[in-house]
N, C-alpha and C positions, 0 to 999 in steps of 0.2 A: 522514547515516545516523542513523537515530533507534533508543534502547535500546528493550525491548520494556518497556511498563508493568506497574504491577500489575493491568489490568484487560483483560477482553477483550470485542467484540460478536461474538458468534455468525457465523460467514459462512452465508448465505441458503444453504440446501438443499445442504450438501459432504457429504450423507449417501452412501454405498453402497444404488445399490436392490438391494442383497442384503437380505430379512428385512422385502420390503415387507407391508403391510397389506392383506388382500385384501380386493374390492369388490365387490358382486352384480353384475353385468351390469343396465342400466337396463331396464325397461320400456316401450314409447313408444305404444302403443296409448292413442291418446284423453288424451293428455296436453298441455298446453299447447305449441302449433306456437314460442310465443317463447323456451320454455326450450329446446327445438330445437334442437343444435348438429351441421352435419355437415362433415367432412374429406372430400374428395373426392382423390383425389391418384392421382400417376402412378407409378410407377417404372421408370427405363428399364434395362434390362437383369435385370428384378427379377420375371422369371415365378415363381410360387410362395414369394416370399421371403413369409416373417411380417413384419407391422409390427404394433407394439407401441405402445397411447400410455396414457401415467401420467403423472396430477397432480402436480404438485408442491407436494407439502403443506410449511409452514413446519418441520415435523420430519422427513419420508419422501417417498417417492413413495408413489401410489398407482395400482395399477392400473386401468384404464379400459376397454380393451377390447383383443382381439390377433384380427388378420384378417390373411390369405394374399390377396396378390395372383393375380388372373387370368393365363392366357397372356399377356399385350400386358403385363403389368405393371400393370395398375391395381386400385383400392381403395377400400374407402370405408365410413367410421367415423362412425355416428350415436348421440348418445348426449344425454340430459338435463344441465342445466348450471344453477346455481341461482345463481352470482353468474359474477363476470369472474375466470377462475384462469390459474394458469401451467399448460404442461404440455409434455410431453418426444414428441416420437416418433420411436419409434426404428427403424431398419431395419439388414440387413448384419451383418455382425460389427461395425462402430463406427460406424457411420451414426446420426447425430439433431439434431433439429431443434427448439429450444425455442419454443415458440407463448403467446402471451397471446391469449387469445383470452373474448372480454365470449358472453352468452348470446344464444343464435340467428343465430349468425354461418354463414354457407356459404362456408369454405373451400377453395379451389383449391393443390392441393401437387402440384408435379413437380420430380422430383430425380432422382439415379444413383446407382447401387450401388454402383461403384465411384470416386464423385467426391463424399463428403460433405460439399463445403465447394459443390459445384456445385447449386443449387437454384432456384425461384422459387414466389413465395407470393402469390396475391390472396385478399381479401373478408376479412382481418381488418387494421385498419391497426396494432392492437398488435403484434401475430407481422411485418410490416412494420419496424417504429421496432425491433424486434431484430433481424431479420436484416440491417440497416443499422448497429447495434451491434458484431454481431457479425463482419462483414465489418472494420472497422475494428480493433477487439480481435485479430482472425486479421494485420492486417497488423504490428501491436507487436510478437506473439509471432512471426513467421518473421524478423521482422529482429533480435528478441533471440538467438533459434534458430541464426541465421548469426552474433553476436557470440560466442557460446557454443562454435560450431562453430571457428573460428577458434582461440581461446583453447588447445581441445582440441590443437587441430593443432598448432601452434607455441608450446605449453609450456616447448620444451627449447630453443627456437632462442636465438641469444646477444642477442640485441634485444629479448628479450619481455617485460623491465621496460619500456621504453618503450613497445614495443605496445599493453601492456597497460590502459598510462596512456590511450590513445591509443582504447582500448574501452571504458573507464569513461568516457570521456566521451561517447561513442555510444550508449552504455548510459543515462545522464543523460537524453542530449538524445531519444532513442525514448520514456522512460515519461514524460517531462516532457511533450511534443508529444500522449501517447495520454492522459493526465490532463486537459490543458487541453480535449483534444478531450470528455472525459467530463463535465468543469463543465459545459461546453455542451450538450450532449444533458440536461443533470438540467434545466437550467433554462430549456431551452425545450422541455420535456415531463414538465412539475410535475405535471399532472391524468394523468399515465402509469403506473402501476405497472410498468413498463419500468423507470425508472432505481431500482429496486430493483436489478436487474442491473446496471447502470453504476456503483452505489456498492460490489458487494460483487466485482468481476471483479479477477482475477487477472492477475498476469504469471508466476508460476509459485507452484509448493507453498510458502506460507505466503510472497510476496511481495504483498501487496495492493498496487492500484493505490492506494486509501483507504485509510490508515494510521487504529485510531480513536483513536492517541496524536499524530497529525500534522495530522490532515482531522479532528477531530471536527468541525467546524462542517458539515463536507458533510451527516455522519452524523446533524447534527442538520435543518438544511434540508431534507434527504429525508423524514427523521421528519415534521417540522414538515407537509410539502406532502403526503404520504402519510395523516398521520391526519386532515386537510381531507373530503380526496376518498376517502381508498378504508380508514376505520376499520375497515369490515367485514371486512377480512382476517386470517385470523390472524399471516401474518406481516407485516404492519405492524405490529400487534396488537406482534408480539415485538418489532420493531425498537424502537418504542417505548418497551417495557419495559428493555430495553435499555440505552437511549442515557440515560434517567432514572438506572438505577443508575448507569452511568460517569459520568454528573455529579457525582452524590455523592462517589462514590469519588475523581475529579478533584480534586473542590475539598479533600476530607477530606486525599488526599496534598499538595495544595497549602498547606495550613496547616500539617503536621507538617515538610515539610521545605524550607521555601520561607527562604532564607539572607535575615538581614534587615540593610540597613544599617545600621553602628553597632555590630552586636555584632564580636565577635573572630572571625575568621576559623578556620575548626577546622584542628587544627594536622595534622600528617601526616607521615611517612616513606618514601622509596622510591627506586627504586635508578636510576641513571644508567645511560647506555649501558654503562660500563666496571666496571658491575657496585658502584662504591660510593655508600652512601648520601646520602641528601639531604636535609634539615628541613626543612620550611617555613618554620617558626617562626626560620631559620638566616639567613635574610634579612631580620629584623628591622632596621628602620632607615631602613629603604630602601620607596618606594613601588615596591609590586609586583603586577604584572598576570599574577594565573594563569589560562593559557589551557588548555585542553582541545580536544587535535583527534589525526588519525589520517591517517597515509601515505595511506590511501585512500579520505580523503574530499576528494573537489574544492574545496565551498565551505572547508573547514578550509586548502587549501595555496593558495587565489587568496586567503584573509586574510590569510597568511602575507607576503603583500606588504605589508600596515599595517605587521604587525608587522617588518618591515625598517624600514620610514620612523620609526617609532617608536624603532629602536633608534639611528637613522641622529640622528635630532634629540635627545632624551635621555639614549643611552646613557651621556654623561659626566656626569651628575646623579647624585643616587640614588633612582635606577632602575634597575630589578631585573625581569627575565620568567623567570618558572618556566611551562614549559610542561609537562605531565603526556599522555602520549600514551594512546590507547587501539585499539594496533594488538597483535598474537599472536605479530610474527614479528620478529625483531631485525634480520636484515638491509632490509625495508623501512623501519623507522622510522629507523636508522642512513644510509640512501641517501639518505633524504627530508630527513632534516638537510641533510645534504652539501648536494644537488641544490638547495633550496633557501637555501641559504647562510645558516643560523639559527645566531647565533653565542653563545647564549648557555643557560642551566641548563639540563635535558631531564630530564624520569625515567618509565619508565613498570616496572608491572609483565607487561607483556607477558598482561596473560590479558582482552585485548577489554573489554567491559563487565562481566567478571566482577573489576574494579582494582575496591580496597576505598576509594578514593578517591571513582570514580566515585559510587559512593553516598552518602558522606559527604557529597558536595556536592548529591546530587538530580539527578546530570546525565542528561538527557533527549537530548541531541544535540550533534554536533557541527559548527563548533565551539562552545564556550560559552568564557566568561571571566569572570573576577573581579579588581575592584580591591581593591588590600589597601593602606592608608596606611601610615606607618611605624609605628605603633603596635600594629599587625596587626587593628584593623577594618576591616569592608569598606565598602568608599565610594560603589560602585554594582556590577554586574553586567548582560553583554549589551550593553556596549558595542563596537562593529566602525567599520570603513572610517574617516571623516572625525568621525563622533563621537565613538568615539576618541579619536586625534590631537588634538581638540579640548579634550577632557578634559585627559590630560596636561599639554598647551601650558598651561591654567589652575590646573591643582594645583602642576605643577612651576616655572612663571615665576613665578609671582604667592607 
């Protein structure tokens, strides 16, 4: 799980089309047949319904035109088009359909009034590579939807710490499987302003599938393959603008508080499970590995296995693990000891990423760790698994 940083990129069009921008209706008499764009489309069960379609501008929507279906449900929406844009159309009380769609394109759209996930789309192959998007997207979110659901239901049952564990990793392994699925759609449809959509989609309110403190390299590759082919945009245009400040700002946080080997490790205060305090500086003498992790992160309690063998082969040295947690709730981080059999210092202050620690150190994720020698400098940081193990075996033998 990663903290949130000090910076943020903008997510692509999460405007409200409340307080759109209004658009003249185009003119098409005697106007160029290639700038020519028309929707042709069905709707079944849709006699008299309004369809509505609006740009999607890098800041709003913008309205484009609104037409009523015929008896039989059909429609049909021509309008002037000066570059390749996104655009929304929507039908129903919740019905819509996002289209990319390049200039002079003659689109075929039939779908249901009551079935908005039920559709099919020819003659644009952008609105195509989304709605093949977006079908895979719909299938992450019903199977998040049913871990969620679950969760709901069996809150109070006497298993449901186990369960629970048992859905975080379901949880893991869905947005992991719909990610990997996302790298691959960016990168074999670079020349696409589609995966402008695959970099900013959602698993839910303010969970990105593209973290820009975790993924920035996606957010830059999109950048990168976006101002190639389609600068013309204005939202490339932003992302661009974008992704350059969070560089800055990356690297600007990365000099202010990047822990350097050599200096003294910053010293700290906080409290144990049993509520008394704990130095850091208290375990002077002793080579000591501060880890940083949480009850509820996966990869923090599958390292917690090192740190067994580690305790297992050096405990009787001097060696010393202070582990600092960054969980909210006492009885998890207390079970998670137990559960995993960690026999040794623990403190947290119980407030998540709001521990005055976590900053002190820069911590961005967990888990993270720091070697401290007996002097209290630090000797490296981000060392896990056999690397690790490796370390020790050469500080502590040798």
């Amino acid at each position: 799980m990663i903290k949130q940083t000090g910076f943020y990129i903008l997510i692509f069009l999460m405007l409200s089309a409340s307080g759109c921008k209004q658009k003249t209706p185009a003119v098409h008499g005697g106007e160029d047949r290639e700038n020519t764009t028309e929707i042709r489309g069905k709707l079944q069960d849709g006699a008299t319904e309004s369809i509505l379609l609006e740009e999607m501008g890098a800041r709003e929507y913008i309205p484009v035109d609104t037409v009523k279906c015929d008896d039989s449900g059909n429609f049909s929406i021509t309008f002037m088009q000066k570059q390749v844009a996104f655009y929304v159309l929507r039908y129903g009380p919740s019905g819509y359909v996002t289209l990319l769609m390049e200039p002079g394109e003659s689109v075929d759209f039939k779908g249901q009034l009551e079935n908005k996930d039920s559709y099919s789309i020819s003659g644009s192959p952008g609105s195509a590579l989304l709605q093949i998007l977006a079908a895979e997207h719909k299938r992450a979110l019903d199977a998040l939807g049913e871990i969620a659901r679950k969760n709901r239901e069996f809150v109070s049952a006497p298993d449901y710490s186990e369960l629970k564990l048992k859905w975080n990793l379901q949880f893991d392994s869905i947005t992991s499987v719909f990610q990997d699925y996302s790298i691959r759609f960016i990168h074999e449809n670079v020349r696409s302003p589609a995966i402008l959509i695959a970099l900013y989609n959602l698993y839910g309110q303010g969970i990105p599938v593209f973290h820009p403190s975790t993924d920035f390299q996606m957010y830059h590759f999109v950048d990168s393959a976006l101002m190639t082919n389609h600068s013309e945009l204005e939202a490339v245009r932003m992302l661009h603008a974008q992704v350059a400040e969070a560089k800055l700002l990356m690297e600007s946080d990365q000099q202010s508080s990047l822990l350097k080997n050599g200096e003294i490790a910053p010293d700290f205060v906080s409290s144990r499970p049993d509520g008394s305090a704990l130095a850091l500086s208290s375990l002077r003498g002793n080579l000591v590995l501060l880890d940083f992790w949480a009850s509820w992160s996966n990869l923090s309690r599958e390292e917690n296995a090192t740190l067994l063998k580690a305790w297992e082969q050096f405990g009787k040295m001097n060696f010393r693990i202070l582990q600092v947690s960054v969980d909210d709730k006492l009885t998890a981080w207390t079970s998670a000891i137990e559960e995993d059999g960690l026999v040794w210092d623990h403190v947290s202050e119980l407030k998540r990423w709001e521990t005055p620690v976590v900053d002190l150190y820069g911590v961005e994720k967990v888990p993270f760790n720091v070697l401290i020698d007996p002097s209290g400098k630090i000797v490296e940081t981000d060392l896990y698994g056999e690397q690790l193990l490796s370390k020790l075996d050469q500080l502590l033998n040798n």
